[in-house]
C-alpha positions as CSV (number, residue, x, y, z in Angstrom):
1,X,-10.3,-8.7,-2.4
2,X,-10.7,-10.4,0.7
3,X,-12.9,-12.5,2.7
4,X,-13.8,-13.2,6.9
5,X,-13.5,-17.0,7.7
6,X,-14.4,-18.8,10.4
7,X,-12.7,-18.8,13.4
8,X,-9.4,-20.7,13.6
9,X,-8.7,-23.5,14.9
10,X,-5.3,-22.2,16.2
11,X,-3.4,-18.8,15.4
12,X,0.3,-18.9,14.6
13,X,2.5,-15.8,15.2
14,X,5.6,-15.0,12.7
15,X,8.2,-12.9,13.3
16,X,9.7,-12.8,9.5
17,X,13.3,-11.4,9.2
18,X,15.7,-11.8,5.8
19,X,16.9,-15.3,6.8
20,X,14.7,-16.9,9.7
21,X,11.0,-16.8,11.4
22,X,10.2,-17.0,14.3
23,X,7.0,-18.9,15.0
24,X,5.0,-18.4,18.0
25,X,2.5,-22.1,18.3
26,X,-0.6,-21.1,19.6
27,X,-1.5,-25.3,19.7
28,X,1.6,-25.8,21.9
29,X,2.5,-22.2,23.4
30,X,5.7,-23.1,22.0
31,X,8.6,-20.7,19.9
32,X,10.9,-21.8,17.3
33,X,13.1,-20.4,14.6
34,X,12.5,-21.8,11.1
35,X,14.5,-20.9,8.2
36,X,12.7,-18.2,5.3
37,X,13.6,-20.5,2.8
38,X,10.4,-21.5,0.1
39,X,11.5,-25.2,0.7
40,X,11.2,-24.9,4.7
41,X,8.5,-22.7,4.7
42,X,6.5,-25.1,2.6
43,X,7.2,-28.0,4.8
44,X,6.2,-25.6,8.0
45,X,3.2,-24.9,5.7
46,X,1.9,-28.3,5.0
47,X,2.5,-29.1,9.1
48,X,-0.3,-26.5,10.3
49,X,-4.0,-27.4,10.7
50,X,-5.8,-26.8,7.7
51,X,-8.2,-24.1,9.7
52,X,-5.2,-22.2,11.6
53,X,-4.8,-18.7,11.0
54,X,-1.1,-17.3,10.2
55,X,-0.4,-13.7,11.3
56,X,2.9,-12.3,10.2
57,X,4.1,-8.2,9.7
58,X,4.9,-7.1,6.4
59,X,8.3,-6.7,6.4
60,X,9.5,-5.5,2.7
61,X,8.6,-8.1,0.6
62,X,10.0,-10.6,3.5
63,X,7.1,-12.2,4.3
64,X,6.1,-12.4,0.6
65,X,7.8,-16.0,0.8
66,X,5.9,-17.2,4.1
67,X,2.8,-16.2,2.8
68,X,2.9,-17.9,-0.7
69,X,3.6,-21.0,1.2
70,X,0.8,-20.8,3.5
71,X,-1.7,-19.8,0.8
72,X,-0.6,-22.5,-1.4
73,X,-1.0,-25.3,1.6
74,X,-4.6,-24.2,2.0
75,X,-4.1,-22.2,5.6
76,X,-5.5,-18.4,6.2
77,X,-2.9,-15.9,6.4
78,X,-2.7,-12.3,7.3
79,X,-0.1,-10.0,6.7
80,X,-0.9,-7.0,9.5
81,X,0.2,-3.5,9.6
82,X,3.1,-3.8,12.1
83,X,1.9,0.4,13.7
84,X,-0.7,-1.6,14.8
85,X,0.7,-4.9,16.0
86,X,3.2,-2.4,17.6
87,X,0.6,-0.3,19.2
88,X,-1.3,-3.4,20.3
89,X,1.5,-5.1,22.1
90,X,2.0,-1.8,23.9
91,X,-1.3,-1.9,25.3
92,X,-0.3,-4.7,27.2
93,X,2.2,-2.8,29.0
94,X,5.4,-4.7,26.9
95,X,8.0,-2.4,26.2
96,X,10.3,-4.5,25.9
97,X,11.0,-5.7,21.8
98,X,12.8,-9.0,20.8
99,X,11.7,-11.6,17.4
100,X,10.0,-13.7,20.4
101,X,8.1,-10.9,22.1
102,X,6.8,-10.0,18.5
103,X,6.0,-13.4,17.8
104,X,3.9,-13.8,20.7
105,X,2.5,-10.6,20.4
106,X,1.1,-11.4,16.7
107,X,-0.8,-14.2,18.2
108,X,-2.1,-12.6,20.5
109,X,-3.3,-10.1,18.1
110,X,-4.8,-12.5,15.9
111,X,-6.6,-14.4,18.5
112,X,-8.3,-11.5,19.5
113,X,-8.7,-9.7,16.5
114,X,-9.4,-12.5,13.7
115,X,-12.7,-11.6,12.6
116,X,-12.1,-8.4,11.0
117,X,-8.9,-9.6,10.0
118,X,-8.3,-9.7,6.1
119,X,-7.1,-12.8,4.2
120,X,-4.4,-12.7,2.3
121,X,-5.1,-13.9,-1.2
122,X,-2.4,-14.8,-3.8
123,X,-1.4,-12.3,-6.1
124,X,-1.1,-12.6,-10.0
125,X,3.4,-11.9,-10.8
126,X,2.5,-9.0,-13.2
127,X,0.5,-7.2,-10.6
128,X,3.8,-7.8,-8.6
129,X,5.8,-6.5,-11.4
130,X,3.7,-3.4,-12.2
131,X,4.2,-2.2,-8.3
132,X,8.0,-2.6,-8.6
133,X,8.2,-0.8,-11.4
134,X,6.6,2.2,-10.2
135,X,8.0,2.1,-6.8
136,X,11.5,1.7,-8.6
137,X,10.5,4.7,-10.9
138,X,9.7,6.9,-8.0
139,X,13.0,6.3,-6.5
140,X,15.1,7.0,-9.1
141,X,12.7,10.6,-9.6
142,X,13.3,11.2,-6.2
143,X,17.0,10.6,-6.8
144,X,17.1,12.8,-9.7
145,X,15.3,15.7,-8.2
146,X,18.5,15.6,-5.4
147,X,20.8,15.7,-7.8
148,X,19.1,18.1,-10.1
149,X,19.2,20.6,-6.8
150,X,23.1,19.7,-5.7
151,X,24.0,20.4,-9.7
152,X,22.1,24.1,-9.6
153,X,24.0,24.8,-5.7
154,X,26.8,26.9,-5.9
155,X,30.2,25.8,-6.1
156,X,30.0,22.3,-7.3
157,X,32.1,22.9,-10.3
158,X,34.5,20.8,-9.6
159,X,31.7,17.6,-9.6
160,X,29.7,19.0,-12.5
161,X,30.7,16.5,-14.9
162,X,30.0,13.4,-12.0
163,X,26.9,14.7,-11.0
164,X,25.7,15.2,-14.9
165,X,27.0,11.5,-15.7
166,X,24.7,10.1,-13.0
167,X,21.8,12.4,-14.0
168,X,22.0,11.1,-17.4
169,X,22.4,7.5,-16.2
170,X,18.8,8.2,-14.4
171,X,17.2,9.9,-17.1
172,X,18.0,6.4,-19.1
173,X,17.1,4.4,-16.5
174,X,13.1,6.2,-15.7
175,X,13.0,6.3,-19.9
176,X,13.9,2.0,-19.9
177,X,11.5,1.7,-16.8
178,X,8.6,4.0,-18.5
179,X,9.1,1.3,-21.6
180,X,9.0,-1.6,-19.6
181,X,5.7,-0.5,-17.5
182,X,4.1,0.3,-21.6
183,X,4.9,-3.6,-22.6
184,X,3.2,-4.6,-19.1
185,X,-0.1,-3.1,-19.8
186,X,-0.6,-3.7,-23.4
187,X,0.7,-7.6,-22.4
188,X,-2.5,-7.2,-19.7
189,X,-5.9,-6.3,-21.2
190,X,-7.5,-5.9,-17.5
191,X,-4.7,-3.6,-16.7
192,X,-5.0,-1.5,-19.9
193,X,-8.7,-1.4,-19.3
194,X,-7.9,-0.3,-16.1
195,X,-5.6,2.7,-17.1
196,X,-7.8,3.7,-20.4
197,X,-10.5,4.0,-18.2
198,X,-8.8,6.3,-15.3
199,X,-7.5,8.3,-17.8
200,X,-10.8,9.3,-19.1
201,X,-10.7,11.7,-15.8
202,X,-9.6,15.1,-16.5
203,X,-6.6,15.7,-14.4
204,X,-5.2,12.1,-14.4
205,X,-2.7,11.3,-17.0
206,X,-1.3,7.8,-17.9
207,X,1.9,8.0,-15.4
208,X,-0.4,9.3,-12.6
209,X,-3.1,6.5,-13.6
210,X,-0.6,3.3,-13.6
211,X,0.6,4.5,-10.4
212,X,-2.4,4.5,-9.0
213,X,-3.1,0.7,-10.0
214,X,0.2,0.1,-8.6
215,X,-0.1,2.2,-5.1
216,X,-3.9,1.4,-4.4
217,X,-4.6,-1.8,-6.5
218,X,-7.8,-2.0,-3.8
219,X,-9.3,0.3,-6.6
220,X,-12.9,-1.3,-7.4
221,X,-13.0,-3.1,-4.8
222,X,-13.9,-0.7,-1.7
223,X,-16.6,1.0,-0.6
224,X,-16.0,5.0,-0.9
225,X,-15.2,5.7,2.1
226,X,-12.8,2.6,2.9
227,X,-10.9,3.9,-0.4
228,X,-10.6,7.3,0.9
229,X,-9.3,6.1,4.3
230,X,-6.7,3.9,2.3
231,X,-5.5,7.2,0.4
232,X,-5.4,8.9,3.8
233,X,-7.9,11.6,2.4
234,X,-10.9,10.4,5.1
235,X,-11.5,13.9,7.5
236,X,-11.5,12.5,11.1
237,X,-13.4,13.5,13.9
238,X,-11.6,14.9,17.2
239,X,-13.7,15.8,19.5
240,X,-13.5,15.8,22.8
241,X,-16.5,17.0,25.5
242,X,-18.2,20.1,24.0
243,X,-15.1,20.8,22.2
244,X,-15.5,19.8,18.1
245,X,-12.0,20.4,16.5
246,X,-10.6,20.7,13.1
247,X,-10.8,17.7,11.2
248,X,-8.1,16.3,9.6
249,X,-7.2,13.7,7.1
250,X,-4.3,11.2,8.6
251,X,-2.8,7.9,8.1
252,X,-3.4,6.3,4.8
253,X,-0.7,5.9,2.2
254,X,1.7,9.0,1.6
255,X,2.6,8.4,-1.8
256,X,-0.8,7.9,-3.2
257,X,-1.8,11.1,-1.5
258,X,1.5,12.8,-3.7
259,X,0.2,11.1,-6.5
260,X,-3.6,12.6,-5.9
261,X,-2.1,16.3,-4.7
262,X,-0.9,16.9,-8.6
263,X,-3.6,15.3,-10.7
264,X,-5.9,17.3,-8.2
265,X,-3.9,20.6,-9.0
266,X,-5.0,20.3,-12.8
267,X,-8.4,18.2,-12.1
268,X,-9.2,22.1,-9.8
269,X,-8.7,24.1,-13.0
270,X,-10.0,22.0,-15.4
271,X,-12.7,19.2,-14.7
272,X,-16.2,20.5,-15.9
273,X,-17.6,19.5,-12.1
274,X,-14.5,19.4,-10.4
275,X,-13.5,23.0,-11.0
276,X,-17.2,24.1,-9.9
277,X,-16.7,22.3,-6.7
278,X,-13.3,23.8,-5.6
279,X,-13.7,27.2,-6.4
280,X,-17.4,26.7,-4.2
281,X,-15.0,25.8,-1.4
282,X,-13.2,28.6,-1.8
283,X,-15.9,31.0,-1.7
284,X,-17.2,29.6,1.7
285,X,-14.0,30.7,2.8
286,X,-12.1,27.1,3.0
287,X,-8.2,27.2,2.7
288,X,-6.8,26.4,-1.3
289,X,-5.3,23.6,0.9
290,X,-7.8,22.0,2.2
291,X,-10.0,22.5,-1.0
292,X,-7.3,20.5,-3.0
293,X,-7.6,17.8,-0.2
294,X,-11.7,18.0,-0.7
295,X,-10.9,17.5,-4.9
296,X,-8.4,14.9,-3.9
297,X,-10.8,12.7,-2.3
298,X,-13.3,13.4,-4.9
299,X,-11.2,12.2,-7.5
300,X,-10.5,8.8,-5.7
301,X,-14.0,8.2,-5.0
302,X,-14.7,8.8,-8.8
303,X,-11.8,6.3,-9.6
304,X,-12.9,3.6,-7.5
305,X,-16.6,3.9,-8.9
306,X,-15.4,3.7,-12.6
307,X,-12.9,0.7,-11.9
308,X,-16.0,-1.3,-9.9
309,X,-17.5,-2.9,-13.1
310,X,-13.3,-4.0,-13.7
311,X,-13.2,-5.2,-10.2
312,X,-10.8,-8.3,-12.0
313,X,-8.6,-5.8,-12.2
314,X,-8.1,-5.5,-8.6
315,X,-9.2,-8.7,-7.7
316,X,-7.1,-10.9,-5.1
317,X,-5.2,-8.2,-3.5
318,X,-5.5,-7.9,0.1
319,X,-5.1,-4.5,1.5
320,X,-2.1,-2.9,3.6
């Protein structure tokens, strides 16, 4: 997934936005605004020393462009999570926020932090693909689900027949992009491997399992307890003196956790070890909440353990 190098020669901050970058020169100390164009950004690319580091925020998909260049030249890149670059450019005391502050600021980070940063490695398109599909799927369920509520609210007679239109135009739509996800995996043998093999676990059914792969493709590839820190099902210590609080699971990524909630809701009644172990929380008094959460990181644990022997199925895909 990825790898530590050695320490850069130089560390080169990028702002990304939709059109430009601003770059931040750790060689020269020097900023400058190139365009996010695959034709500049190779030229920029090809200009850097071949040990230099490039730190850039992800940014939608905008930095997807800057980082295929860089990869492709032969230069380490790292795509960082921007709560963190935030957090860390606070900690100098800058509250300020332009493209050139953040510039500088990711060099600074990456100076300082580059041996426990992860390199970015390039992605195969269909792994690409698969995520946009089920991103694009959960989008248009979420916009269903609003619509589905504003048709059953009183007095909305009058836009009945709009709002039914556009629920049937969705209802084609998730059908075309529920096709289009089946081609992708049976066009992918590692990927259908992948989902056969999740969906041998009671509780996880072939929608839930393909956007798992798709939402936490670091599947196979983590220790158990970096995978459950990734879902955001990790219980973290707050203590404080002689005072040992609650824990709580926090941070991760929310709709893997969504994803996890409703496969653990059938995985508690039904899984021959699974079941046993939720209703034993329960009869040590634990809330059915956090029980579900305690099945919930049980079941990702169990997924990454059966998807290590595939770990080409998750190979080259840094984390987030």
């Amino acid at each position: 997934m990825t790898t530590q190098a050695k320490p850069p020669s130089a560390v080169i901050g990028c702002d990304v936005a939709k059109h430009t970058i601003v770059v931040f020169d750790g060689r020269d100390n020097r900023t400058r605004t190139i365009p996010n164009q695959p034709e500049a950004l190779a030229a920029f690319a090809k200009s850097l020393d071949p040990d230099c580091l490039v730190v850039c925020e992800a940014t939608g998909g905008h930095e997807l462009h800057l980082l295929a260049a860089v990869t492709a030249a032969g230069r380490a890149a790292h795509r960082a999570d921007a709560r963190k670059v935030k957090a860390f450019i606070r900690s100098y005391g800058t509250l300020g926020k332009t493209d050139r502050i953040d510039a500088r600021g990711l060099y600074r980070y990456g100076t300082e932090r580059h041996p426990s940063l992860a390199r970015w490695q390039t992605r195969d398109t269909w792994r690409d693909e698969r995520q946009q599909l089920v991103l694009t799927r959960q989008d248009l369920i979420d916009a269903k689900v609003a619509y589905d509520n504003r048709l059953a609210a009183p007095g909305v007679s009058a836009a009945k027949p709009y709002l039914q239109a556009v629920l049937t135009t969705l209802e084609q739509q998730i059908s075309a992009i529920d096709a289009a996800s089946q081609a992708l995996i049976e066009a992918h043998e590692p990927l259908h491997q992948a989902v056969e093999t999740l969906t041998a676990v009671t509780g996880i059914g072939r929608t839930v399992a393909v956007s798992l792969l798709a939402l936490l493709p670091e599947l196979g590839s983590l220790d158990r307890w970096q995978i459950a820190a990734l879902a955001g099902l990790a219980p973290h210590p707050n203590q404080s003196g002689t005072t040992d609080a609650y824990r709580r699971t926090k941070g991760g990524r929310p709709a893997v956790r969504k994803l996890l909630f409703m496969a653990a809701l059938s995985a508690a009644r039904h899984h021959k070890t699974l079941r046993p172990f939720y209703e034993r929380l329960l009869a040590k008094g634990k809330p059915k909440l956090v029980a579900l959460v305690a099945v919930m990181r049980k079941l990702v644990v169990m997924c990454n353990a059966m998807l290590r022997p595939a770990a080409v199925v998750t190979a080259g895909v840094t984390a987030v």
